[in-house]
Each structure stands twice: as C-alpha cells, then as structure tokens.
MDTraj code that builds the backbone (N, CA, C; nanometers):
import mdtraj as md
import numpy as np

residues = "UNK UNK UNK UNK UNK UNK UNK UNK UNK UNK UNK UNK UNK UNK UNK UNK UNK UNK UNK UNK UNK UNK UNK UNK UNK UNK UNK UNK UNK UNK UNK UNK UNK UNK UNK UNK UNK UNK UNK UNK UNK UNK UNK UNK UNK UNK UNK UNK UNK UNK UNK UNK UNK UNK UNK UNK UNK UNK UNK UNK UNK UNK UNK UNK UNK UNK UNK UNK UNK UNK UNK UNK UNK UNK UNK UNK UNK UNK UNK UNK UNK UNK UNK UNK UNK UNK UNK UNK UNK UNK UNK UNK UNK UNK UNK UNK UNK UNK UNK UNK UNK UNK UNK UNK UNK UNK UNK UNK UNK UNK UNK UNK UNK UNK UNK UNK UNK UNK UNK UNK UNK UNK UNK UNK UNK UNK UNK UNK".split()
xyz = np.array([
    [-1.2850, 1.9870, 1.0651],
    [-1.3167, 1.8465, 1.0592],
    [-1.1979, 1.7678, 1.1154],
    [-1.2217, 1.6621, 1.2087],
    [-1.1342, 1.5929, 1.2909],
    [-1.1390, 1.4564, 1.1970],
    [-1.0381, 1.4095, 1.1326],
    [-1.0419, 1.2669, 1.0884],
    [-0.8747, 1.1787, 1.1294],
    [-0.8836, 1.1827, 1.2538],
    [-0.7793, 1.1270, 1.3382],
    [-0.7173, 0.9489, 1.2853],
    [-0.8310, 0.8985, 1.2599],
    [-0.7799, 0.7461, 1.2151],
    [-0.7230, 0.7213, 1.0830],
    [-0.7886, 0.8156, 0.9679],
    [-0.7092, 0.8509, 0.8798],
    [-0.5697, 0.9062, 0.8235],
    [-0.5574, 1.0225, 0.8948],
    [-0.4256, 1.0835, 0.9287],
    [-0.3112, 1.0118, 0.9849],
    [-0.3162, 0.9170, 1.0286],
    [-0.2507, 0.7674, 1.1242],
    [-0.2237, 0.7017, 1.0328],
    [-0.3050, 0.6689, 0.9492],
    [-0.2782, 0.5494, 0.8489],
    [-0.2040, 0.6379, 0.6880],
    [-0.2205, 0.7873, 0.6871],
    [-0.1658, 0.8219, 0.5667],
    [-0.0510, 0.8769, 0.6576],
    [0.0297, 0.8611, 0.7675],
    [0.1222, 0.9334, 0.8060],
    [0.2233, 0.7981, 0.7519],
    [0.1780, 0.6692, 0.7854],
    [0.2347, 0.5300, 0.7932],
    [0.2653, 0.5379, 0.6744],
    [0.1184, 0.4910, 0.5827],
    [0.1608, 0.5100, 0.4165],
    [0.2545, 0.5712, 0.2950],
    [0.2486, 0.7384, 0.3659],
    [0.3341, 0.7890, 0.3421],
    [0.4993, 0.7803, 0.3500],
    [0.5198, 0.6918, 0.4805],
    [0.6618, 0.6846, 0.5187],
    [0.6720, 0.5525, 0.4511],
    [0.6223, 0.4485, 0.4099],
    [0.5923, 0.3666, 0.3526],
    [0.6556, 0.4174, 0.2241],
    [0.5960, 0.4563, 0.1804],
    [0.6378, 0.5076, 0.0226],
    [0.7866, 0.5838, -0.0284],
    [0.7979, 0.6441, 0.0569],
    [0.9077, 0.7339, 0.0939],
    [1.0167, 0.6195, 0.0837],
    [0.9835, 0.5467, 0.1975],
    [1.1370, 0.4111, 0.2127],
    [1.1721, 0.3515, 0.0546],
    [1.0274, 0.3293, 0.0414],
    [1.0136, 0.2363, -0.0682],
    [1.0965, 0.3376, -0.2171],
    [1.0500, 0.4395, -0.2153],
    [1.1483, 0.5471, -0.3326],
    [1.2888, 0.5642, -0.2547],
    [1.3402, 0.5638, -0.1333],
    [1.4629, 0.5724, -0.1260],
    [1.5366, 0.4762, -0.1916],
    [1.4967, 0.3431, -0.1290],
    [1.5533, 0.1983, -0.1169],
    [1.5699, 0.2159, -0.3209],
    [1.4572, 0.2405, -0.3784],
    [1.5077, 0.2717, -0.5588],
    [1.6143, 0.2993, -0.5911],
    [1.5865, 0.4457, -0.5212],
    [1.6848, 0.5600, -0.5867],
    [1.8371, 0.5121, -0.5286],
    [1.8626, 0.4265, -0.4214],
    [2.0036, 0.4245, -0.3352],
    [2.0425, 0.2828, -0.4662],
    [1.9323, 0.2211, -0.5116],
    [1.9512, 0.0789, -0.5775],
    [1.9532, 0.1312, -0.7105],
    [1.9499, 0.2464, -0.7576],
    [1.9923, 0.2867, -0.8948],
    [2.1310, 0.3790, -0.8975],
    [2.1590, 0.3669, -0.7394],
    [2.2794, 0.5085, -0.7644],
    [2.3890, 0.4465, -0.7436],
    [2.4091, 0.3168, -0.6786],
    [2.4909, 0.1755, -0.6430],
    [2.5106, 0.1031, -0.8118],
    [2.4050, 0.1156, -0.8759],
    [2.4283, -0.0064, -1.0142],
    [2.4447, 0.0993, -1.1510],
    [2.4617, 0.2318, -1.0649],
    [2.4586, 0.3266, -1.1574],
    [2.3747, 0.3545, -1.3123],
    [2.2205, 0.3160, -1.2743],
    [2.0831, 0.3377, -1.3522],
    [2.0280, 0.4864, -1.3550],
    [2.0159, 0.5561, -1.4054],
    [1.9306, 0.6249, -1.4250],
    [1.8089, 0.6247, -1.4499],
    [1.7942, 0.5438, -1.5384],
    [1.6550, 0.5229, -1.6065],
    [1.6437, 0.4093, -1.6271],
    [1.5215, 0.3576, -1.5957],
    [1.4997, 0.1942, -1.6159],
    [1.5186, 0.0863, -1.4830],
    [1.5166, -0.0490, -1.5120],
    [1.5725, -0.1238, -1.4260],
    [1.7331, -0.1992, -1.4468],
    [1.7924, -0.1784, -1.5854],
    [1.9350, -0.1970, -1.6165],
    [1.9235, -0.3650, -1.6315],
    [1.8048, -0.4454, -1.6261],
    [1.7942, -0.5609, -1.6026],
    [1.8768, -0.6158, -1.5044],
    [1.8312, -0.5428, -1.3781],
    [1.8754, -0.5513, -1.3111],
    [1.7462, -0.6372, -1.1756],
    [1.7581, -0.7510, -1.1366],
    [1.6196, -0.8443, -1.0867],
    [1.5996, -0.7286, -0.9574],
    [1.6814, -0.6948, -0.8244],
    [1.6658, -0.6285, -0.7007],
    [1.6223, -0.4839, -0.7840],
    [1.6527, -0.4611, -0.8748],
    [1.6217, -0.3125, -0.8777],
    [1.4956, -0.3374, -0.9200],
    [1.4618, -0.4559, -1.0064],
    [1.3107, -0.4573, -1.1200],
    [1.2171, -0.4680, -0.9540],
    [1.2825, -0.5576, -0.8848],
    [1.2072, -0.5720, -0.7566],
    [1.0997, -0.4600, -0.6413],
    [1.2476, -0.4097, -0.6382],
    [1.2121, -0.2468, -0.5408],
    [1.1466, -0.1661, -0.6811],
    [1.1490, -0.1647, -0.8003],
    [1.0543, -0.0460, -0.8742],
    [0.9257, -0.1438, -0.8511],
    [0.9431, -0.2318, -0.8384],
    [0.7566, -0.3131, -0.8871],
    [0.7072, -0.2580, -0.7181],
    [0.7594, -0.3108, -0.5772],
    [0.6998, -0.2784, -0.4791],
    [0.6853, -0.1329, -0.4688],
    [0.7297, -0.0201, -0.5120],
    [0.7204, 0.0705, -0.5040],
    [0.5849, 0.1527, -0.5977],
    [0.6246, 0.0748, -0.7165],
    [0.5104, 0.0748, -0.7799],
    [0.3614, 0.0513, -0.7604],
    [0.3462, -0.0896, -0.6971],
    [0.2476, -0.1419, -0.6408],
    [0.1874, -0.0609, -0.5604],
    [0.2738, -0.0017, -0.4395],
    [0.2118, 0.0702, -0.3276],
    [0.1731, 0.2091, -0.3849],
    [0.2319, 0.2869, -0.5218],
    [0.1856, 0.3913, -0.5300],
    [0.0474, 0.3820, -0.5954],
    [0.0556, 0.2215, -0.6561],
    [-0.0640, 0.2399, -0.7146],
    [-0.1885, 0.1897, -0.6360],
    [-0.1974, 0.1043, -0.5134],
    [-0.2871, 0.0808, -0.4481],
    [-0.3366, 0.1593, -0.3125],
    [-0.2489, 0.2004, -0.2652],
    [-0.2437, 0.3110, -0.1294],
    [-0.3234, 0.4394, -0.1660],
    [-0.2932, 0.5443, -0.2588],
    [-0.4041, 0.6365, -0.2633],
    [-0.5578, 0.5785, -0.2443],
    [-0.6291, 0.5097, -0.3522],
    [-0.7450, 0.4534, -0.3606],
    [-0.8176, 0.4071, -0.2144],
    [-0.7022, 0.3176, -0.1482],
    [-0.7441, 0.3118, -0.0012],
    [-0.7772, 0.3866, 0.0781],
    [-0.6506, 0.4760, 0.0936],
    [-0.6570, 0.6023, 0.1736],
    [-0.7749, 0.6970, 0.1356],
    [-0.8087, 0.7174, 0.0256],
    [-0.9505, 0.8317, 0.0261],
    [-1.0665, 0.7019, 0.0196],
    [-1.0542, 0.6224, 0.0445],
    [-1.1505, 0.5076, 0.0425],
    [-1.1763, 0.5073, 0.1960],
    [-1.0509, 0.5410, 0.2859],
    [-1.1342, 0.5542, 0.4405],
    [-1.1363, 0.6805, 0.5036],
    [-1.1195, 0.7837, 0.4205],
    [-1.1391, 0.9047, 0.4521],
    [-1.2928, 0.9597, 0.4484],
    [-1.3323, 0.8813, 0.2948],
    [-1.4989, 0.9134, 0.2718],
    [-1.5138, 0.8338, 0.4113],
    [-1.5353, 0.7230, 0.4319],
    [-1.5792, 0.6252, 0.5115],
    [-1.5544, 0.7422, 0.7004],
    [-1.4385, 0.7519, 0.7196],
    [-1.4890, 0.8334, 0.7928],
    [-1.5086, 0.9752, 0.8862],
    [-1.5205, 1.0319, 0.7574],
    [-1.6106, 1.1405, 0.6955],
    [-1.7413, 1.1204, 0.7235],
    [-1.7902, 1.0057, 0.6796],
    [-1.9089, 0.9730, 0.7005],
    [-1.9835, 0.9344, 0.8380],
    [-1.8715, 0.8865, 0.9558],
    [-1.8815, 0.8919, 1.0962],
    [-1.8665, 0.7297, 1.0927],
    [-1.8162, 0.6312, 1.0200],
    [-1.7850, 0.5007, 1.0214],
    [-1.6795, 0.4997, 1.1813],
    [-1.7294, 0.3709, 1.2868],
    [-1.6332, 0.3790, 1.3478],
    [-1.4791, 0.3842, 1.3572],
    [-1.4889, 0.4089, 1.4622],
    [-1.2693, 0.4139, 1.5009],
    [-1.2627, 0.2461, 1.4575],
    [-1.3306, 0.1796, 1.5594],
    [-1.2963, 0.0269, 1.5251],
    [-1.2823, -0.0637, 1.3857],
    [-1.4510, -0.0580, 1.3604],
    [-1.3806, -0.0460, 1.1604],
    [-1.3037, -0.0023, 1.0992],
    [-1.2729, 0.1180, 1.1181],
    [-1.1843, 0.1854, 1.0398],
    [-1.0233, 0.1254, 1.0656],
    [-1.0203, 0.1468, 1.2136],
    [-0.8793, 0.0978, 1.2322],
    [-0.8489, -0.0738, 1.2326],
    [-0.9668, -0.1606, 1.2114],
    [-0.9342, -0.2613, 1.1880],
    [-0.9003, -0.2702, 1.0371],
    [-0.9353, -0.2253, 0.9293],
    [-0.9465, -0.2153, 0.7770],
    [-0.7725, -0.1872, 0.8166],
    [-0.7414, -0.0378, 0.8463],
    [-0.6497, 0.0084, 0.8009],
    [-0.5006, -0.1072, 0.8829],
    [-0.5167, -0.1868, 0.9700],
    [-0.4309, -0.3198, 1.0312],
    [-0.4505, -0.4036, 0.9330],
    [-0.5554, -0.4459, 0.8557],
    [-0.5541, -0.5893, 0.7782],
    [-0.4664, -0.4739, 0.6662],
    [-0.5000, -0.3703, 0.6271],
    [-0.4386, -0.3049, 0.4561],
    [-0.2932, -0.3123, 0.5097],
    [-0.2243, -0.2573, 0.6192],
    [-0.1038, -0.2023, 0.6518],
    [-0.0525, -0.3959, 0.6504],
    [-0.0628, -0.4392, 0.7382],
    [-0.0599, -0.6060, 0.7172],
    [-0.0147, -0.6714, 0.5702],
    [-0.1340, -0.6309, 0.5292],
    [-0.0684, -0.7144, 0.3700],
    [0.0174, -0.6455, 0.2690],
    [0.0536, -0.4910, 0.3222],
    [0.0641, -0.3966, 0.2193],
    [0.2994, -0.4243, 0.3112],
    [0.2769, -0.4955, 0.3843],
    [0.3824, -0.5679, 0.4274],
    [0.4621, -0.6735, 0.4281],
    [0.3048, -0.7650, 0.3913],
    [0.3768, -0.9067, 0.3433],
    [0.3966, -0.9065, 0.1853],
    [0.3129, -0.7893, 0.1124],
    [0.3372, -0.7960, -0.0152],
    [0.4685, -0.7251, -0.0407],
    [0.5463, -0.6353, 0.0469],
    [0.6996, -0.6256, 0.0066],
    [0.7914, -0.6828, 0.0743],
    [0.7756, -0.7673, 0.1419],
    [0.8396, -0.8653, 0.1840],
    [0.8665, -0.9670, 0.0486],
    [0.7593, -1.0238, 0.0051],
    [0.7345, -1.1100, -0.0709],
    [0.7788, -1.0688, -0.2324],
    [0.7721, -0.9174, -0.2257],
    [0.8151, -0.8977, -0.4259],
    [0.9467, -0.8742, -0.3490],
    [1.0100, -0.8351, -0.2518],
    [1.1378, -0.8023, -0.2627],
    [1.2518, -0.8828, -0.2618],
    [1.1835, -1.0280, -0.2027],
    [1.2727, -1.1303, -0.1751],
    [1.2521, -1.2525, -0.3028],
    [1.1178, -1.2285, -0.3833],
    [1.1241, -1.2933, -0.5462],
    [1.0440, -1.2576, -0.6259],
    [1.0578, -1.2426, -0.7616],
    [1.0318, -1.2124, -0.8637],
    [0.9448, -1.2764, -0.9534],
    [0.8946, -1.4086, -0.8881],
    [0.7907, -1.4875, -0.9312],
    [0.6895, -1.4966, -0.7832],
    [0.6010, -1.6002, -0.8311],
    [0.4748, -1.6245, -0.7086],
    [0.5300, -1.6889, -0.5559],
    [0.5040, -1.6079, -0.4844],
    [0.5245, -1.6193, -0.3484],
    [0.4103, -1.6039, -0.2637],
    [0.3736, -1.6504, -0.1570],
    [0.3297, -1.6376, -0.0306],
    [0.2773, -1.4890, -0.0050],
    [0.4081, -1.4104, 0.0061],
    [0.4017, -1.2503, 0.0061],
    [0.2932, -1.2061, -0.0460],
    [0.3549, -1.2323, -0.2054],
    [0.3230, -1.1171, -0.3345],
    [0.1285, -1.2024, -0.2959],
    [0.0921, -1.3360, -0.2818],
    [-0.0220, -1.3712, -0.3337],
    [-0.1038, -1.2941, -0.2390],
    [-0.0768, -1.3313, -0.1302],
    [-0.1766, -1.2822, 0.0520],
    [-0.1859, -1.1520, 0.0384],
    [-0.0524, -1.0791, 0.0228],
    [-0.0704, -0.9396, 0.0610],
    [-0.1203, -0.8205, -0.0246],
    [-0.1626, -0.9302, -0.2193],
    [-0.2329, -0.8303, -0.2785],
    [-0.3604, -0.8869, -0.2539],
    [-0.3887, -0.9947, -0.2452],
    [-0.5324, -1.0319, -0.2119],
    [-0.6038, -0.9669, -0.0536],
    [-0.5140, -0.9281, 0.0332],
    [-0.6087, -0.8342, 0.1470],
    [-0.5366, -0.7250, 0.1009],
    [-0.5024, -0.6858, 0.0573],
    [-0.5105, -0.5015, 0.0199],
    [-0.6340, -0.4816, -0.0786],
    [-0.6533, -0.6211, -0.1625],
    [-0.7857, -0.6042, -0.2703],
    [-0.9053, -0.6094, -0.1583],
    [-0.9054, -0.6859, -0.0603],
    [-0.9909, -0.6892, -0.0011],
    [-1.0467, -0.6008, 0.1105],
    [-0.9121, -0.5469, 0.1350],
    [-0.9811, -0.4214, 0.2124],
    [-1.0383, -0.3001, 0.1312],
    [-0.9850, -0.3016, 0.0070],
    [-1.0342, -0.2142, -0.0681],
    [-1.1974, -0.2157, -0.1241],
    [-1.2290, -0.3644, -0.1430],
    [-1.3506, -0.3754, -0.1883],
    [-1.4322, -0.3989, -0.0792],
    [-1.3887, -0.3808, 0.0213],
    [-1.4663, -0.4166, 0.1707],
    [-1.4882, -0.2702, 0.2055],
    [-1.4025, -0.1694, 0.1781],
    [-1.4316, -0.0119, 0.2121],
    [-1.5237, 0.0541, 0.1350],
    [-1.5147, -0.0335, -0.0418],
    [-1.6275, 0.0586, -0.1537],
    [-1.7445, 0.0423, -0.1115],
    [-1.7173, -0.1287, -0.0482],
    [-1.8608, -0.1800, -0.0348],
    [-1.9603, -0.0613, 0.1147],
    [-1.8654, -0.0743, 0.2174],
    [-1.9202, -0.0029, 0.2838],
    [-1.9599, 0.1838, 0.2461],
    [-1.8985, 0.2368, 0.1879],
    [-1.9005, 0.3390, 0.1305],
    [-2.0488, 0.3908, 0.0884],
    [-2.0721, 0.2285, -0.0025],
    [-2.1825, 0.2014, -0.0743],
    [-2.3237, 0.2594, 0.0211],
    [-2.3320, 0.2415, 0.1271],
    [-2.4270, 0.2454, 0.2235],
    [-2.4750, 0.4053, 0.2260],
    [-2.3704, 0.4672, 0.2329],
    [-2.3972, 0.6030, 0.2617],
    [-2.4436, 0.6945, 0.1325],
    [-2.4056, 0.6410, 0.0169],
    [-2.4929, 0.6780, -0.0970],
    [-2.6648, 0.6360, -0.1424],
    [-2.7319, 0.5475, -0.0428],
    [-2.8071, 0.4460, -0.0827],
    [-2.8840, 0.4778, 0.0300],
])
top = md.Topology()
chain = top.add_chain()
for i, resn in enumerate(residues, 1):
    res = top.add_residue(resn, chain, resSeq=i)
    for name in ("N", "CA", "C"):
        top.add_atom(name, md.element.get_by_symbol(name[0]), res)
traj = md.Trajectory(xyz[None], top)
C-alpha cells in the first residue's frame, strides 16, 4: 500500500515533535529541572506546546491516513495537511511567546480543531 501524502505530513510532524521535546529537555537541563516545570513560565511554555502537539497530531495523522486509505485525493489531503501544519505553527509561536490568550494560541488551535473535524467529517462518508 502506497500512502505518499501521509508519510510527508508524519515525517514533518514527527520532526515537529522531536524539536519540540528537545527545546524541553535543553530548557530543563539549563534551569536544572528534572521533573516538573520549577515554576518556571518558558519551561511551563515549551511543556504546554509540546504537550499540545503530542496530544493533537496523532488523531490527525491516522485521521488522514484512513482518509487516504480510502483513495481521498492528493489535493484534499494535502490541502488539510497545509491548513493543520499552518496552525499547528502559529499555535507554537503563540504559547511560546505567552502564557495567556494570544492570536497564536486562539487561530492555531481553532484550525487544527478544524481540520480535525473536517477529516472525521469526511471519513464519515466512507462508512455510510
């Protein structure tokens, strides 16, 4: 099975995540944390974006794998996975630079929600 547009977007994601656990671990080994955030705001920062992405990125990613699996175009697909990668950018932009409501944090969880419920929805089709 060939799922080429997928593999693209979990190669990204992945390195995504990766930065995002370095940038932690280099920001707990500098303030000398082990465990926790030390009340520390940049570190509470980088654990929340890191957090965020581990917790919204899987769900996506097998959210356009079914999708296409199912033979959903390249174009859909790779437009979904530009608007997710998009906001899944401005939303660490935005938690990393503040700790309350920003621009970032609002846009970039509201189209990662939306590509997500825009992929179930399509999903939906192929069960139905």
């Amino acid at each position: 099975m060939n799922i080429p547009v997928t593999t693209i977007y979990v190669v990204i994601f992945s390195c995504m995540l990766v930065v995002l656990a370095y940038r932690t671990a280099m920001l707990r080994r500098k303030n000398k944390i082990g465990v926790g955030d030390g009340n520390k705001p940049v570190l509470q920062r980088a654990i929340g974006a890191h957090g965020n992405a581990a917790e919204h990125l899987p769900i996506a990613l097998i959210l356009m794998l079914t999708l296409e699996i199912n033979g959903t175009s390249s174009l859909i697909l790779h437009s979904l996975g530009i608007v997710l990668l998009l906001s899944r950018v401005i939303h660490l932009f935005g938690l990393s630079k503040h700790s309350g409501k920003s621009f970032g944090r609002v846009y970039g969880i509201l189209g990662t929600w939306l590509v997500i419920l825009t992929m179930a929805g399509l999903n939906l089709r192929y069960i139905f």
